[in-house]
C-alpha positions, -999 to 999 in steps of 0.1 A, spaced: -134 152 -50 -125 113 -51 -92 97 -33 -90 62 -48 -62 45 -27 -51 10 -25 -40 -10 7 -6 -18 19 10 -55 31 -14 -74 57 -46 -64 41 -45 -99 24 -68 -127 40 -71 -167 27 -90 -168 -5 -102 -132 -7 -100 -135 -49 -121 -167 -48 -154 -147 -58 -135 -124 -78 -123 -154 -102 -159 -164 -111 -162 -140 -138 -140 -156 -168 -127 -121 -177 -113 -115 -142 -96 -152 -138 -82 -146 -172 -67 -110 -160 -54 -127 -132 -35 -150 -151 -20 -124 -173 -6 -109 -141 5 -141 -129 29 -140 -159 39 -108 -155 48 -112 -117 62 -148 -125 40 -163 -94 7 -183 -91 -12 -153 -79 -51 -173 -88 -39 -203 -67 -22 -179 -39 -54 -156 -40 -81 -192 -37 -63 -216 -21 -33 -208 2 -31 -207 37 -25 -177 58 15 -186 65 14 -187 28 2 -152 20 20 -139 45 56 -140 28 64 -111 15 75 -122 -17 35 -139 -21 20 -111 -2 33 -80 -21 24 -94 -57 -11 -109 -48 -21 -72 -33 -8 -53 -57 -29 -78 -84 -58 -69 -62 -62 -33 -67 -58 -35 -99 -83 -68 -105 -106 -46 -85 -100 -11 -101 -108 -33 -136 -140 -46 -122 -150 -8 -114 -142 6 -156 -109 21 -142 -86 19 -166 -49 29 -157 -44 63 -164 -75 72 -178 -98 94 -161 -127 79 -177 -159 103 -176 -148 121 -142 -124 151 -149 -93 142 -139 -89 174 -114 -120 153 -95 -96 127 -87 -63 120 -71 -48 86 -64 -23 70 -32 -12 39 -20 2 27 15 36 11 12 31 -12 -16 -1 -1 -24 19 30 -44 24 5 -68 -6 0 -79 -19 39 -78 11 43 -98 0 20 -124 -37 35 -120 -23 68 -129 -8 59 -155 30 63 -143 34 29 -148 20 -1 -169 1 -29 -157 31 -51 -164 60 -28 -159 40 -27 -118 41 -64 -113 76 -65 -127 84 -37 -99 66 -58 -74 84 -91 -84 120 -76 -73 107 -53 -45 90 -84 -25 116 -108 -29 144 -84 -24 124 -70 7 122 -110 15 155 -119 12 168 -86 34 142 -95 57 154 -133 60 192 -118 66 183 -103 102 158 -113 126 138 -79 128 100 -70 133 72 -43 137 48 -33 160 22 -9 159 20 21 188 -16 30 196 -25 61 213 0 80 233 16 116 224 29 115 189 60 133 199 67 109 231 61 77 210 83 90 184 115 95 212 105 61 227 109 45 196 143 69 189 156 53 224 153 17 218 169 21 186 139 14 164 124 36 136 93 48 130 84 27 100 48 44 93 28 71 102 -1 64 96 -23 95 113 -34 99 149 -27 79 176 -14 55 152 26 48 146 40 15 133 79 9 150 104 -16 131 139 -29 142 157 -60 153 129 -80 170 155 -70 206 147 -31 196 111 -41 197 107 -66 225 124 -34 245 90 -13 227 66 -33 244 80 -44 276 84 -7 284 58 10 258 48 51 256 32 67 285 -10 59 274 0 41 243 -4 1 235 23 -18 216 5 -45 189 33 -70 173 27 -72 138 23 -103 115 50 -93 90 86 -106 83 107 -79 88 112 -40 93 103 -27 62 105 12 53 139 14 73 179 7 63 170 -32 73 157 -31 33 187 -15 20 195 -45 -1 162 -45 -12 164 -7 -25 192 -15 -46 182 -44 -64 156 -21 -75 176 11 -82 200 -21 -104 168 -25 -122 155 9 -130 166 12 -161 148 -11 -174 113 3 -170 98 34 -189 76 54 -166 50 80 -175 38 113 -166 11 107 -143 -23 113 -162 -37 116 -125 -28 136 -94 -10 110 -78 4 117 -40 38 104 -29 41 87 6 72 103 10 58 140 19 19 140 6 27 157 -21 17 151 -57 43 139 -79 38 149 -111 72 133 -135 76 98 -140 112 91 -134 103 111 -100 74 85 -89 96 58 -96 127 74 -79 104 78 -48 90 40 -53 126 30 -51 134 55 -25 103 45 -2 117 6 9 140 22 32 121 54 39 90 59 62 53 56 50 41 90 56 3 82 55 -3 109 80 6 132 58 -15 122 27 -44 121 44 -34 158 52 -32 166 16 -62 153 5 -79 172 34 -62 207 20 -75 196 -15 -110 189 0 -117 157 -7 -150 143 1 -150 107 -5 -123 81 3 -127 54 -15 -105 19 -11 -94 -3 -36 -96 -46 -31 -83 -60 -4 -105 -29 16 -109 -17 48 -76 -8 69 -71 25 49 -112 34 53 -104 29 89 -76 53 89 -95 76 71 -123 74 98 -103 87 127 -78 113 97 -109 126 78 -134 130 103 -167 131 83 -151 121 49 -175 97 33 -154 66 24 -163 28 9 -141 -1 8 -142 -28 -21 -141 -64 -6 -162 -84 -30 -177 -81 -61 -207 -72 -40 -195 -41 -31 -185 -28 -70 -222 -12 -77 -219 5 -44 -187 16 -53 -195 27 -86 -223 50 -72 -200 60 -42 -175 74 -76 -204 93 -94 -215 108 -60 -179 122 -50 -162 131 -90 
């Protein structure tokens, strides 16, 4: 069994869709979702600067563009299950990444998922820009005694993202307390984002898109798609997008997905563009899960062998 899943905010690097725009048909995909998301995502994805891609209103779009570009350049089209049975498949997404596996599923349309991502990221901007908060990632430690150290200084746990592994988020006071006094064993990392996303800090953010929901016509998903919620598969449309609206204010439950798609026996993990942090999770989650993560065009016959071997 395949798990196609698609990366979360901070998996973006300076000019990563440079070699993806040298095929025509790719540059003009690009553009159409440009449109859609109302945002120069071929000059963002060639030419900006890191503090550029880093806003969440650039960052969110230009990712969620990504998978897709990427999921186009493999023959996956979005909520077909092509010449694998669809019970071979299942599809997630970390944090904004459930955008795209909802589109991929065919929950959502192409364009109905960049609309979603145009008022999530710059509603998730704009709450973030209200408060001075932050988010740091706890490495190693007890799960259950980083969990109450976080609880103490008044931060959330944001994500958990499997072992050893737990992002916090709060004001950037709550989180200066996390790492001056950090978890018995466990390292505090500050993280390059702008604010504490997955907690009530987003709560504007949430209902801009609940204001908004209306407006989109989601689908049955064609493929087993897992919520980051609780794991589980979510098999309604107006559900998925309840729990895409739902999920800026709730925690990323990555842990548990990974557990899913261990109980479901999955043998191949494989990561949509920008690749490689949810490979590496997989690594230490999935022990001895085969797994493959798109960066380049380079990497597209691999990946298309890595599909055949695993559906």
């Amino acid at each position: 069994m395949l798990a196609i899943v698609c990366p979360g905010q901070g998996s973006q690097t300076p000019g990563f869709l440079a070699p993806w725009l040298e095929d025509s048909a790719a540059r003009e995909r690009l553009e159409a979702y440009s449109e859609a998301a109302q945002i120069d995502l071929v000059r963002h994805g060639s030419e900006s600067d890191e503090e550029t891609i880093r806003d969440t209103s650039v960052a969110q779009p230009l990712i969620v563009a990504a998978s897709l570009l990427s999921a186009h350049g493999l023959g996956l089209r979005p909520g077909v299950p092509g010449e694998a049975a669809a019970d071979n498949v299942l599809l997630a997404g970390h944090s904004v990444g459930e955008v795209p596996a909802a589109a991929l599923a065919g929950a959502l349309s192409e364009q109905e998922a960049l609309r979603l991502i145009r008022i999530r990221a710059t509603g998730m901007a704009e709450a973030a820009a209200s408060t001075p908060t932050a988010m740091a990632a706890v490495l190693g430690g007890v799960d259950d005694d980083v969990l109450a150290r976080i609880s103490a200084t008044g931060a959330s746990a944001a994500n958990l993202n499997g072992p050893g592994q737990i992002v916090a988020a709060g004001t950037v006071e709550q989180i200066n307390a996390l790492t001056e006094e950090p978890p018995a064993r466990a390292k505090v990392v500050p993280l390059k984002v702008a604010g504490a996303f997955h907690t009530a800090h987003m709560a504007s953010a949430q209902d801009a898109l609940a204001a908004e929901s209306s407006s989109f016509s989601p689908g049955d998903p064609a493929l087993r798609l897992l919520s980051n919620r609780d794991g589980t598969a979510v098999t309604n449309g107006v559900e998925v997008l309840d729990r895409l609206i739902g999920q800026v204010t709730r925690p990323v439950r990555w842990d548990l997905c990974m557990e899913t798609m261990r109980a479901l026996g999955v043998t191949g993990v494989l990561e949509l563009l920008p690749g490689g942090t949810l490979t590496g999770l997989a690594k230490r989650g999935l022990k001895g899960t085969a797994s493959l993560a798109v960066k380049s065009p380079e990497d597209l016959d691999a990946a298309q062998e890595f599909i055949a071997a695993h559906t």
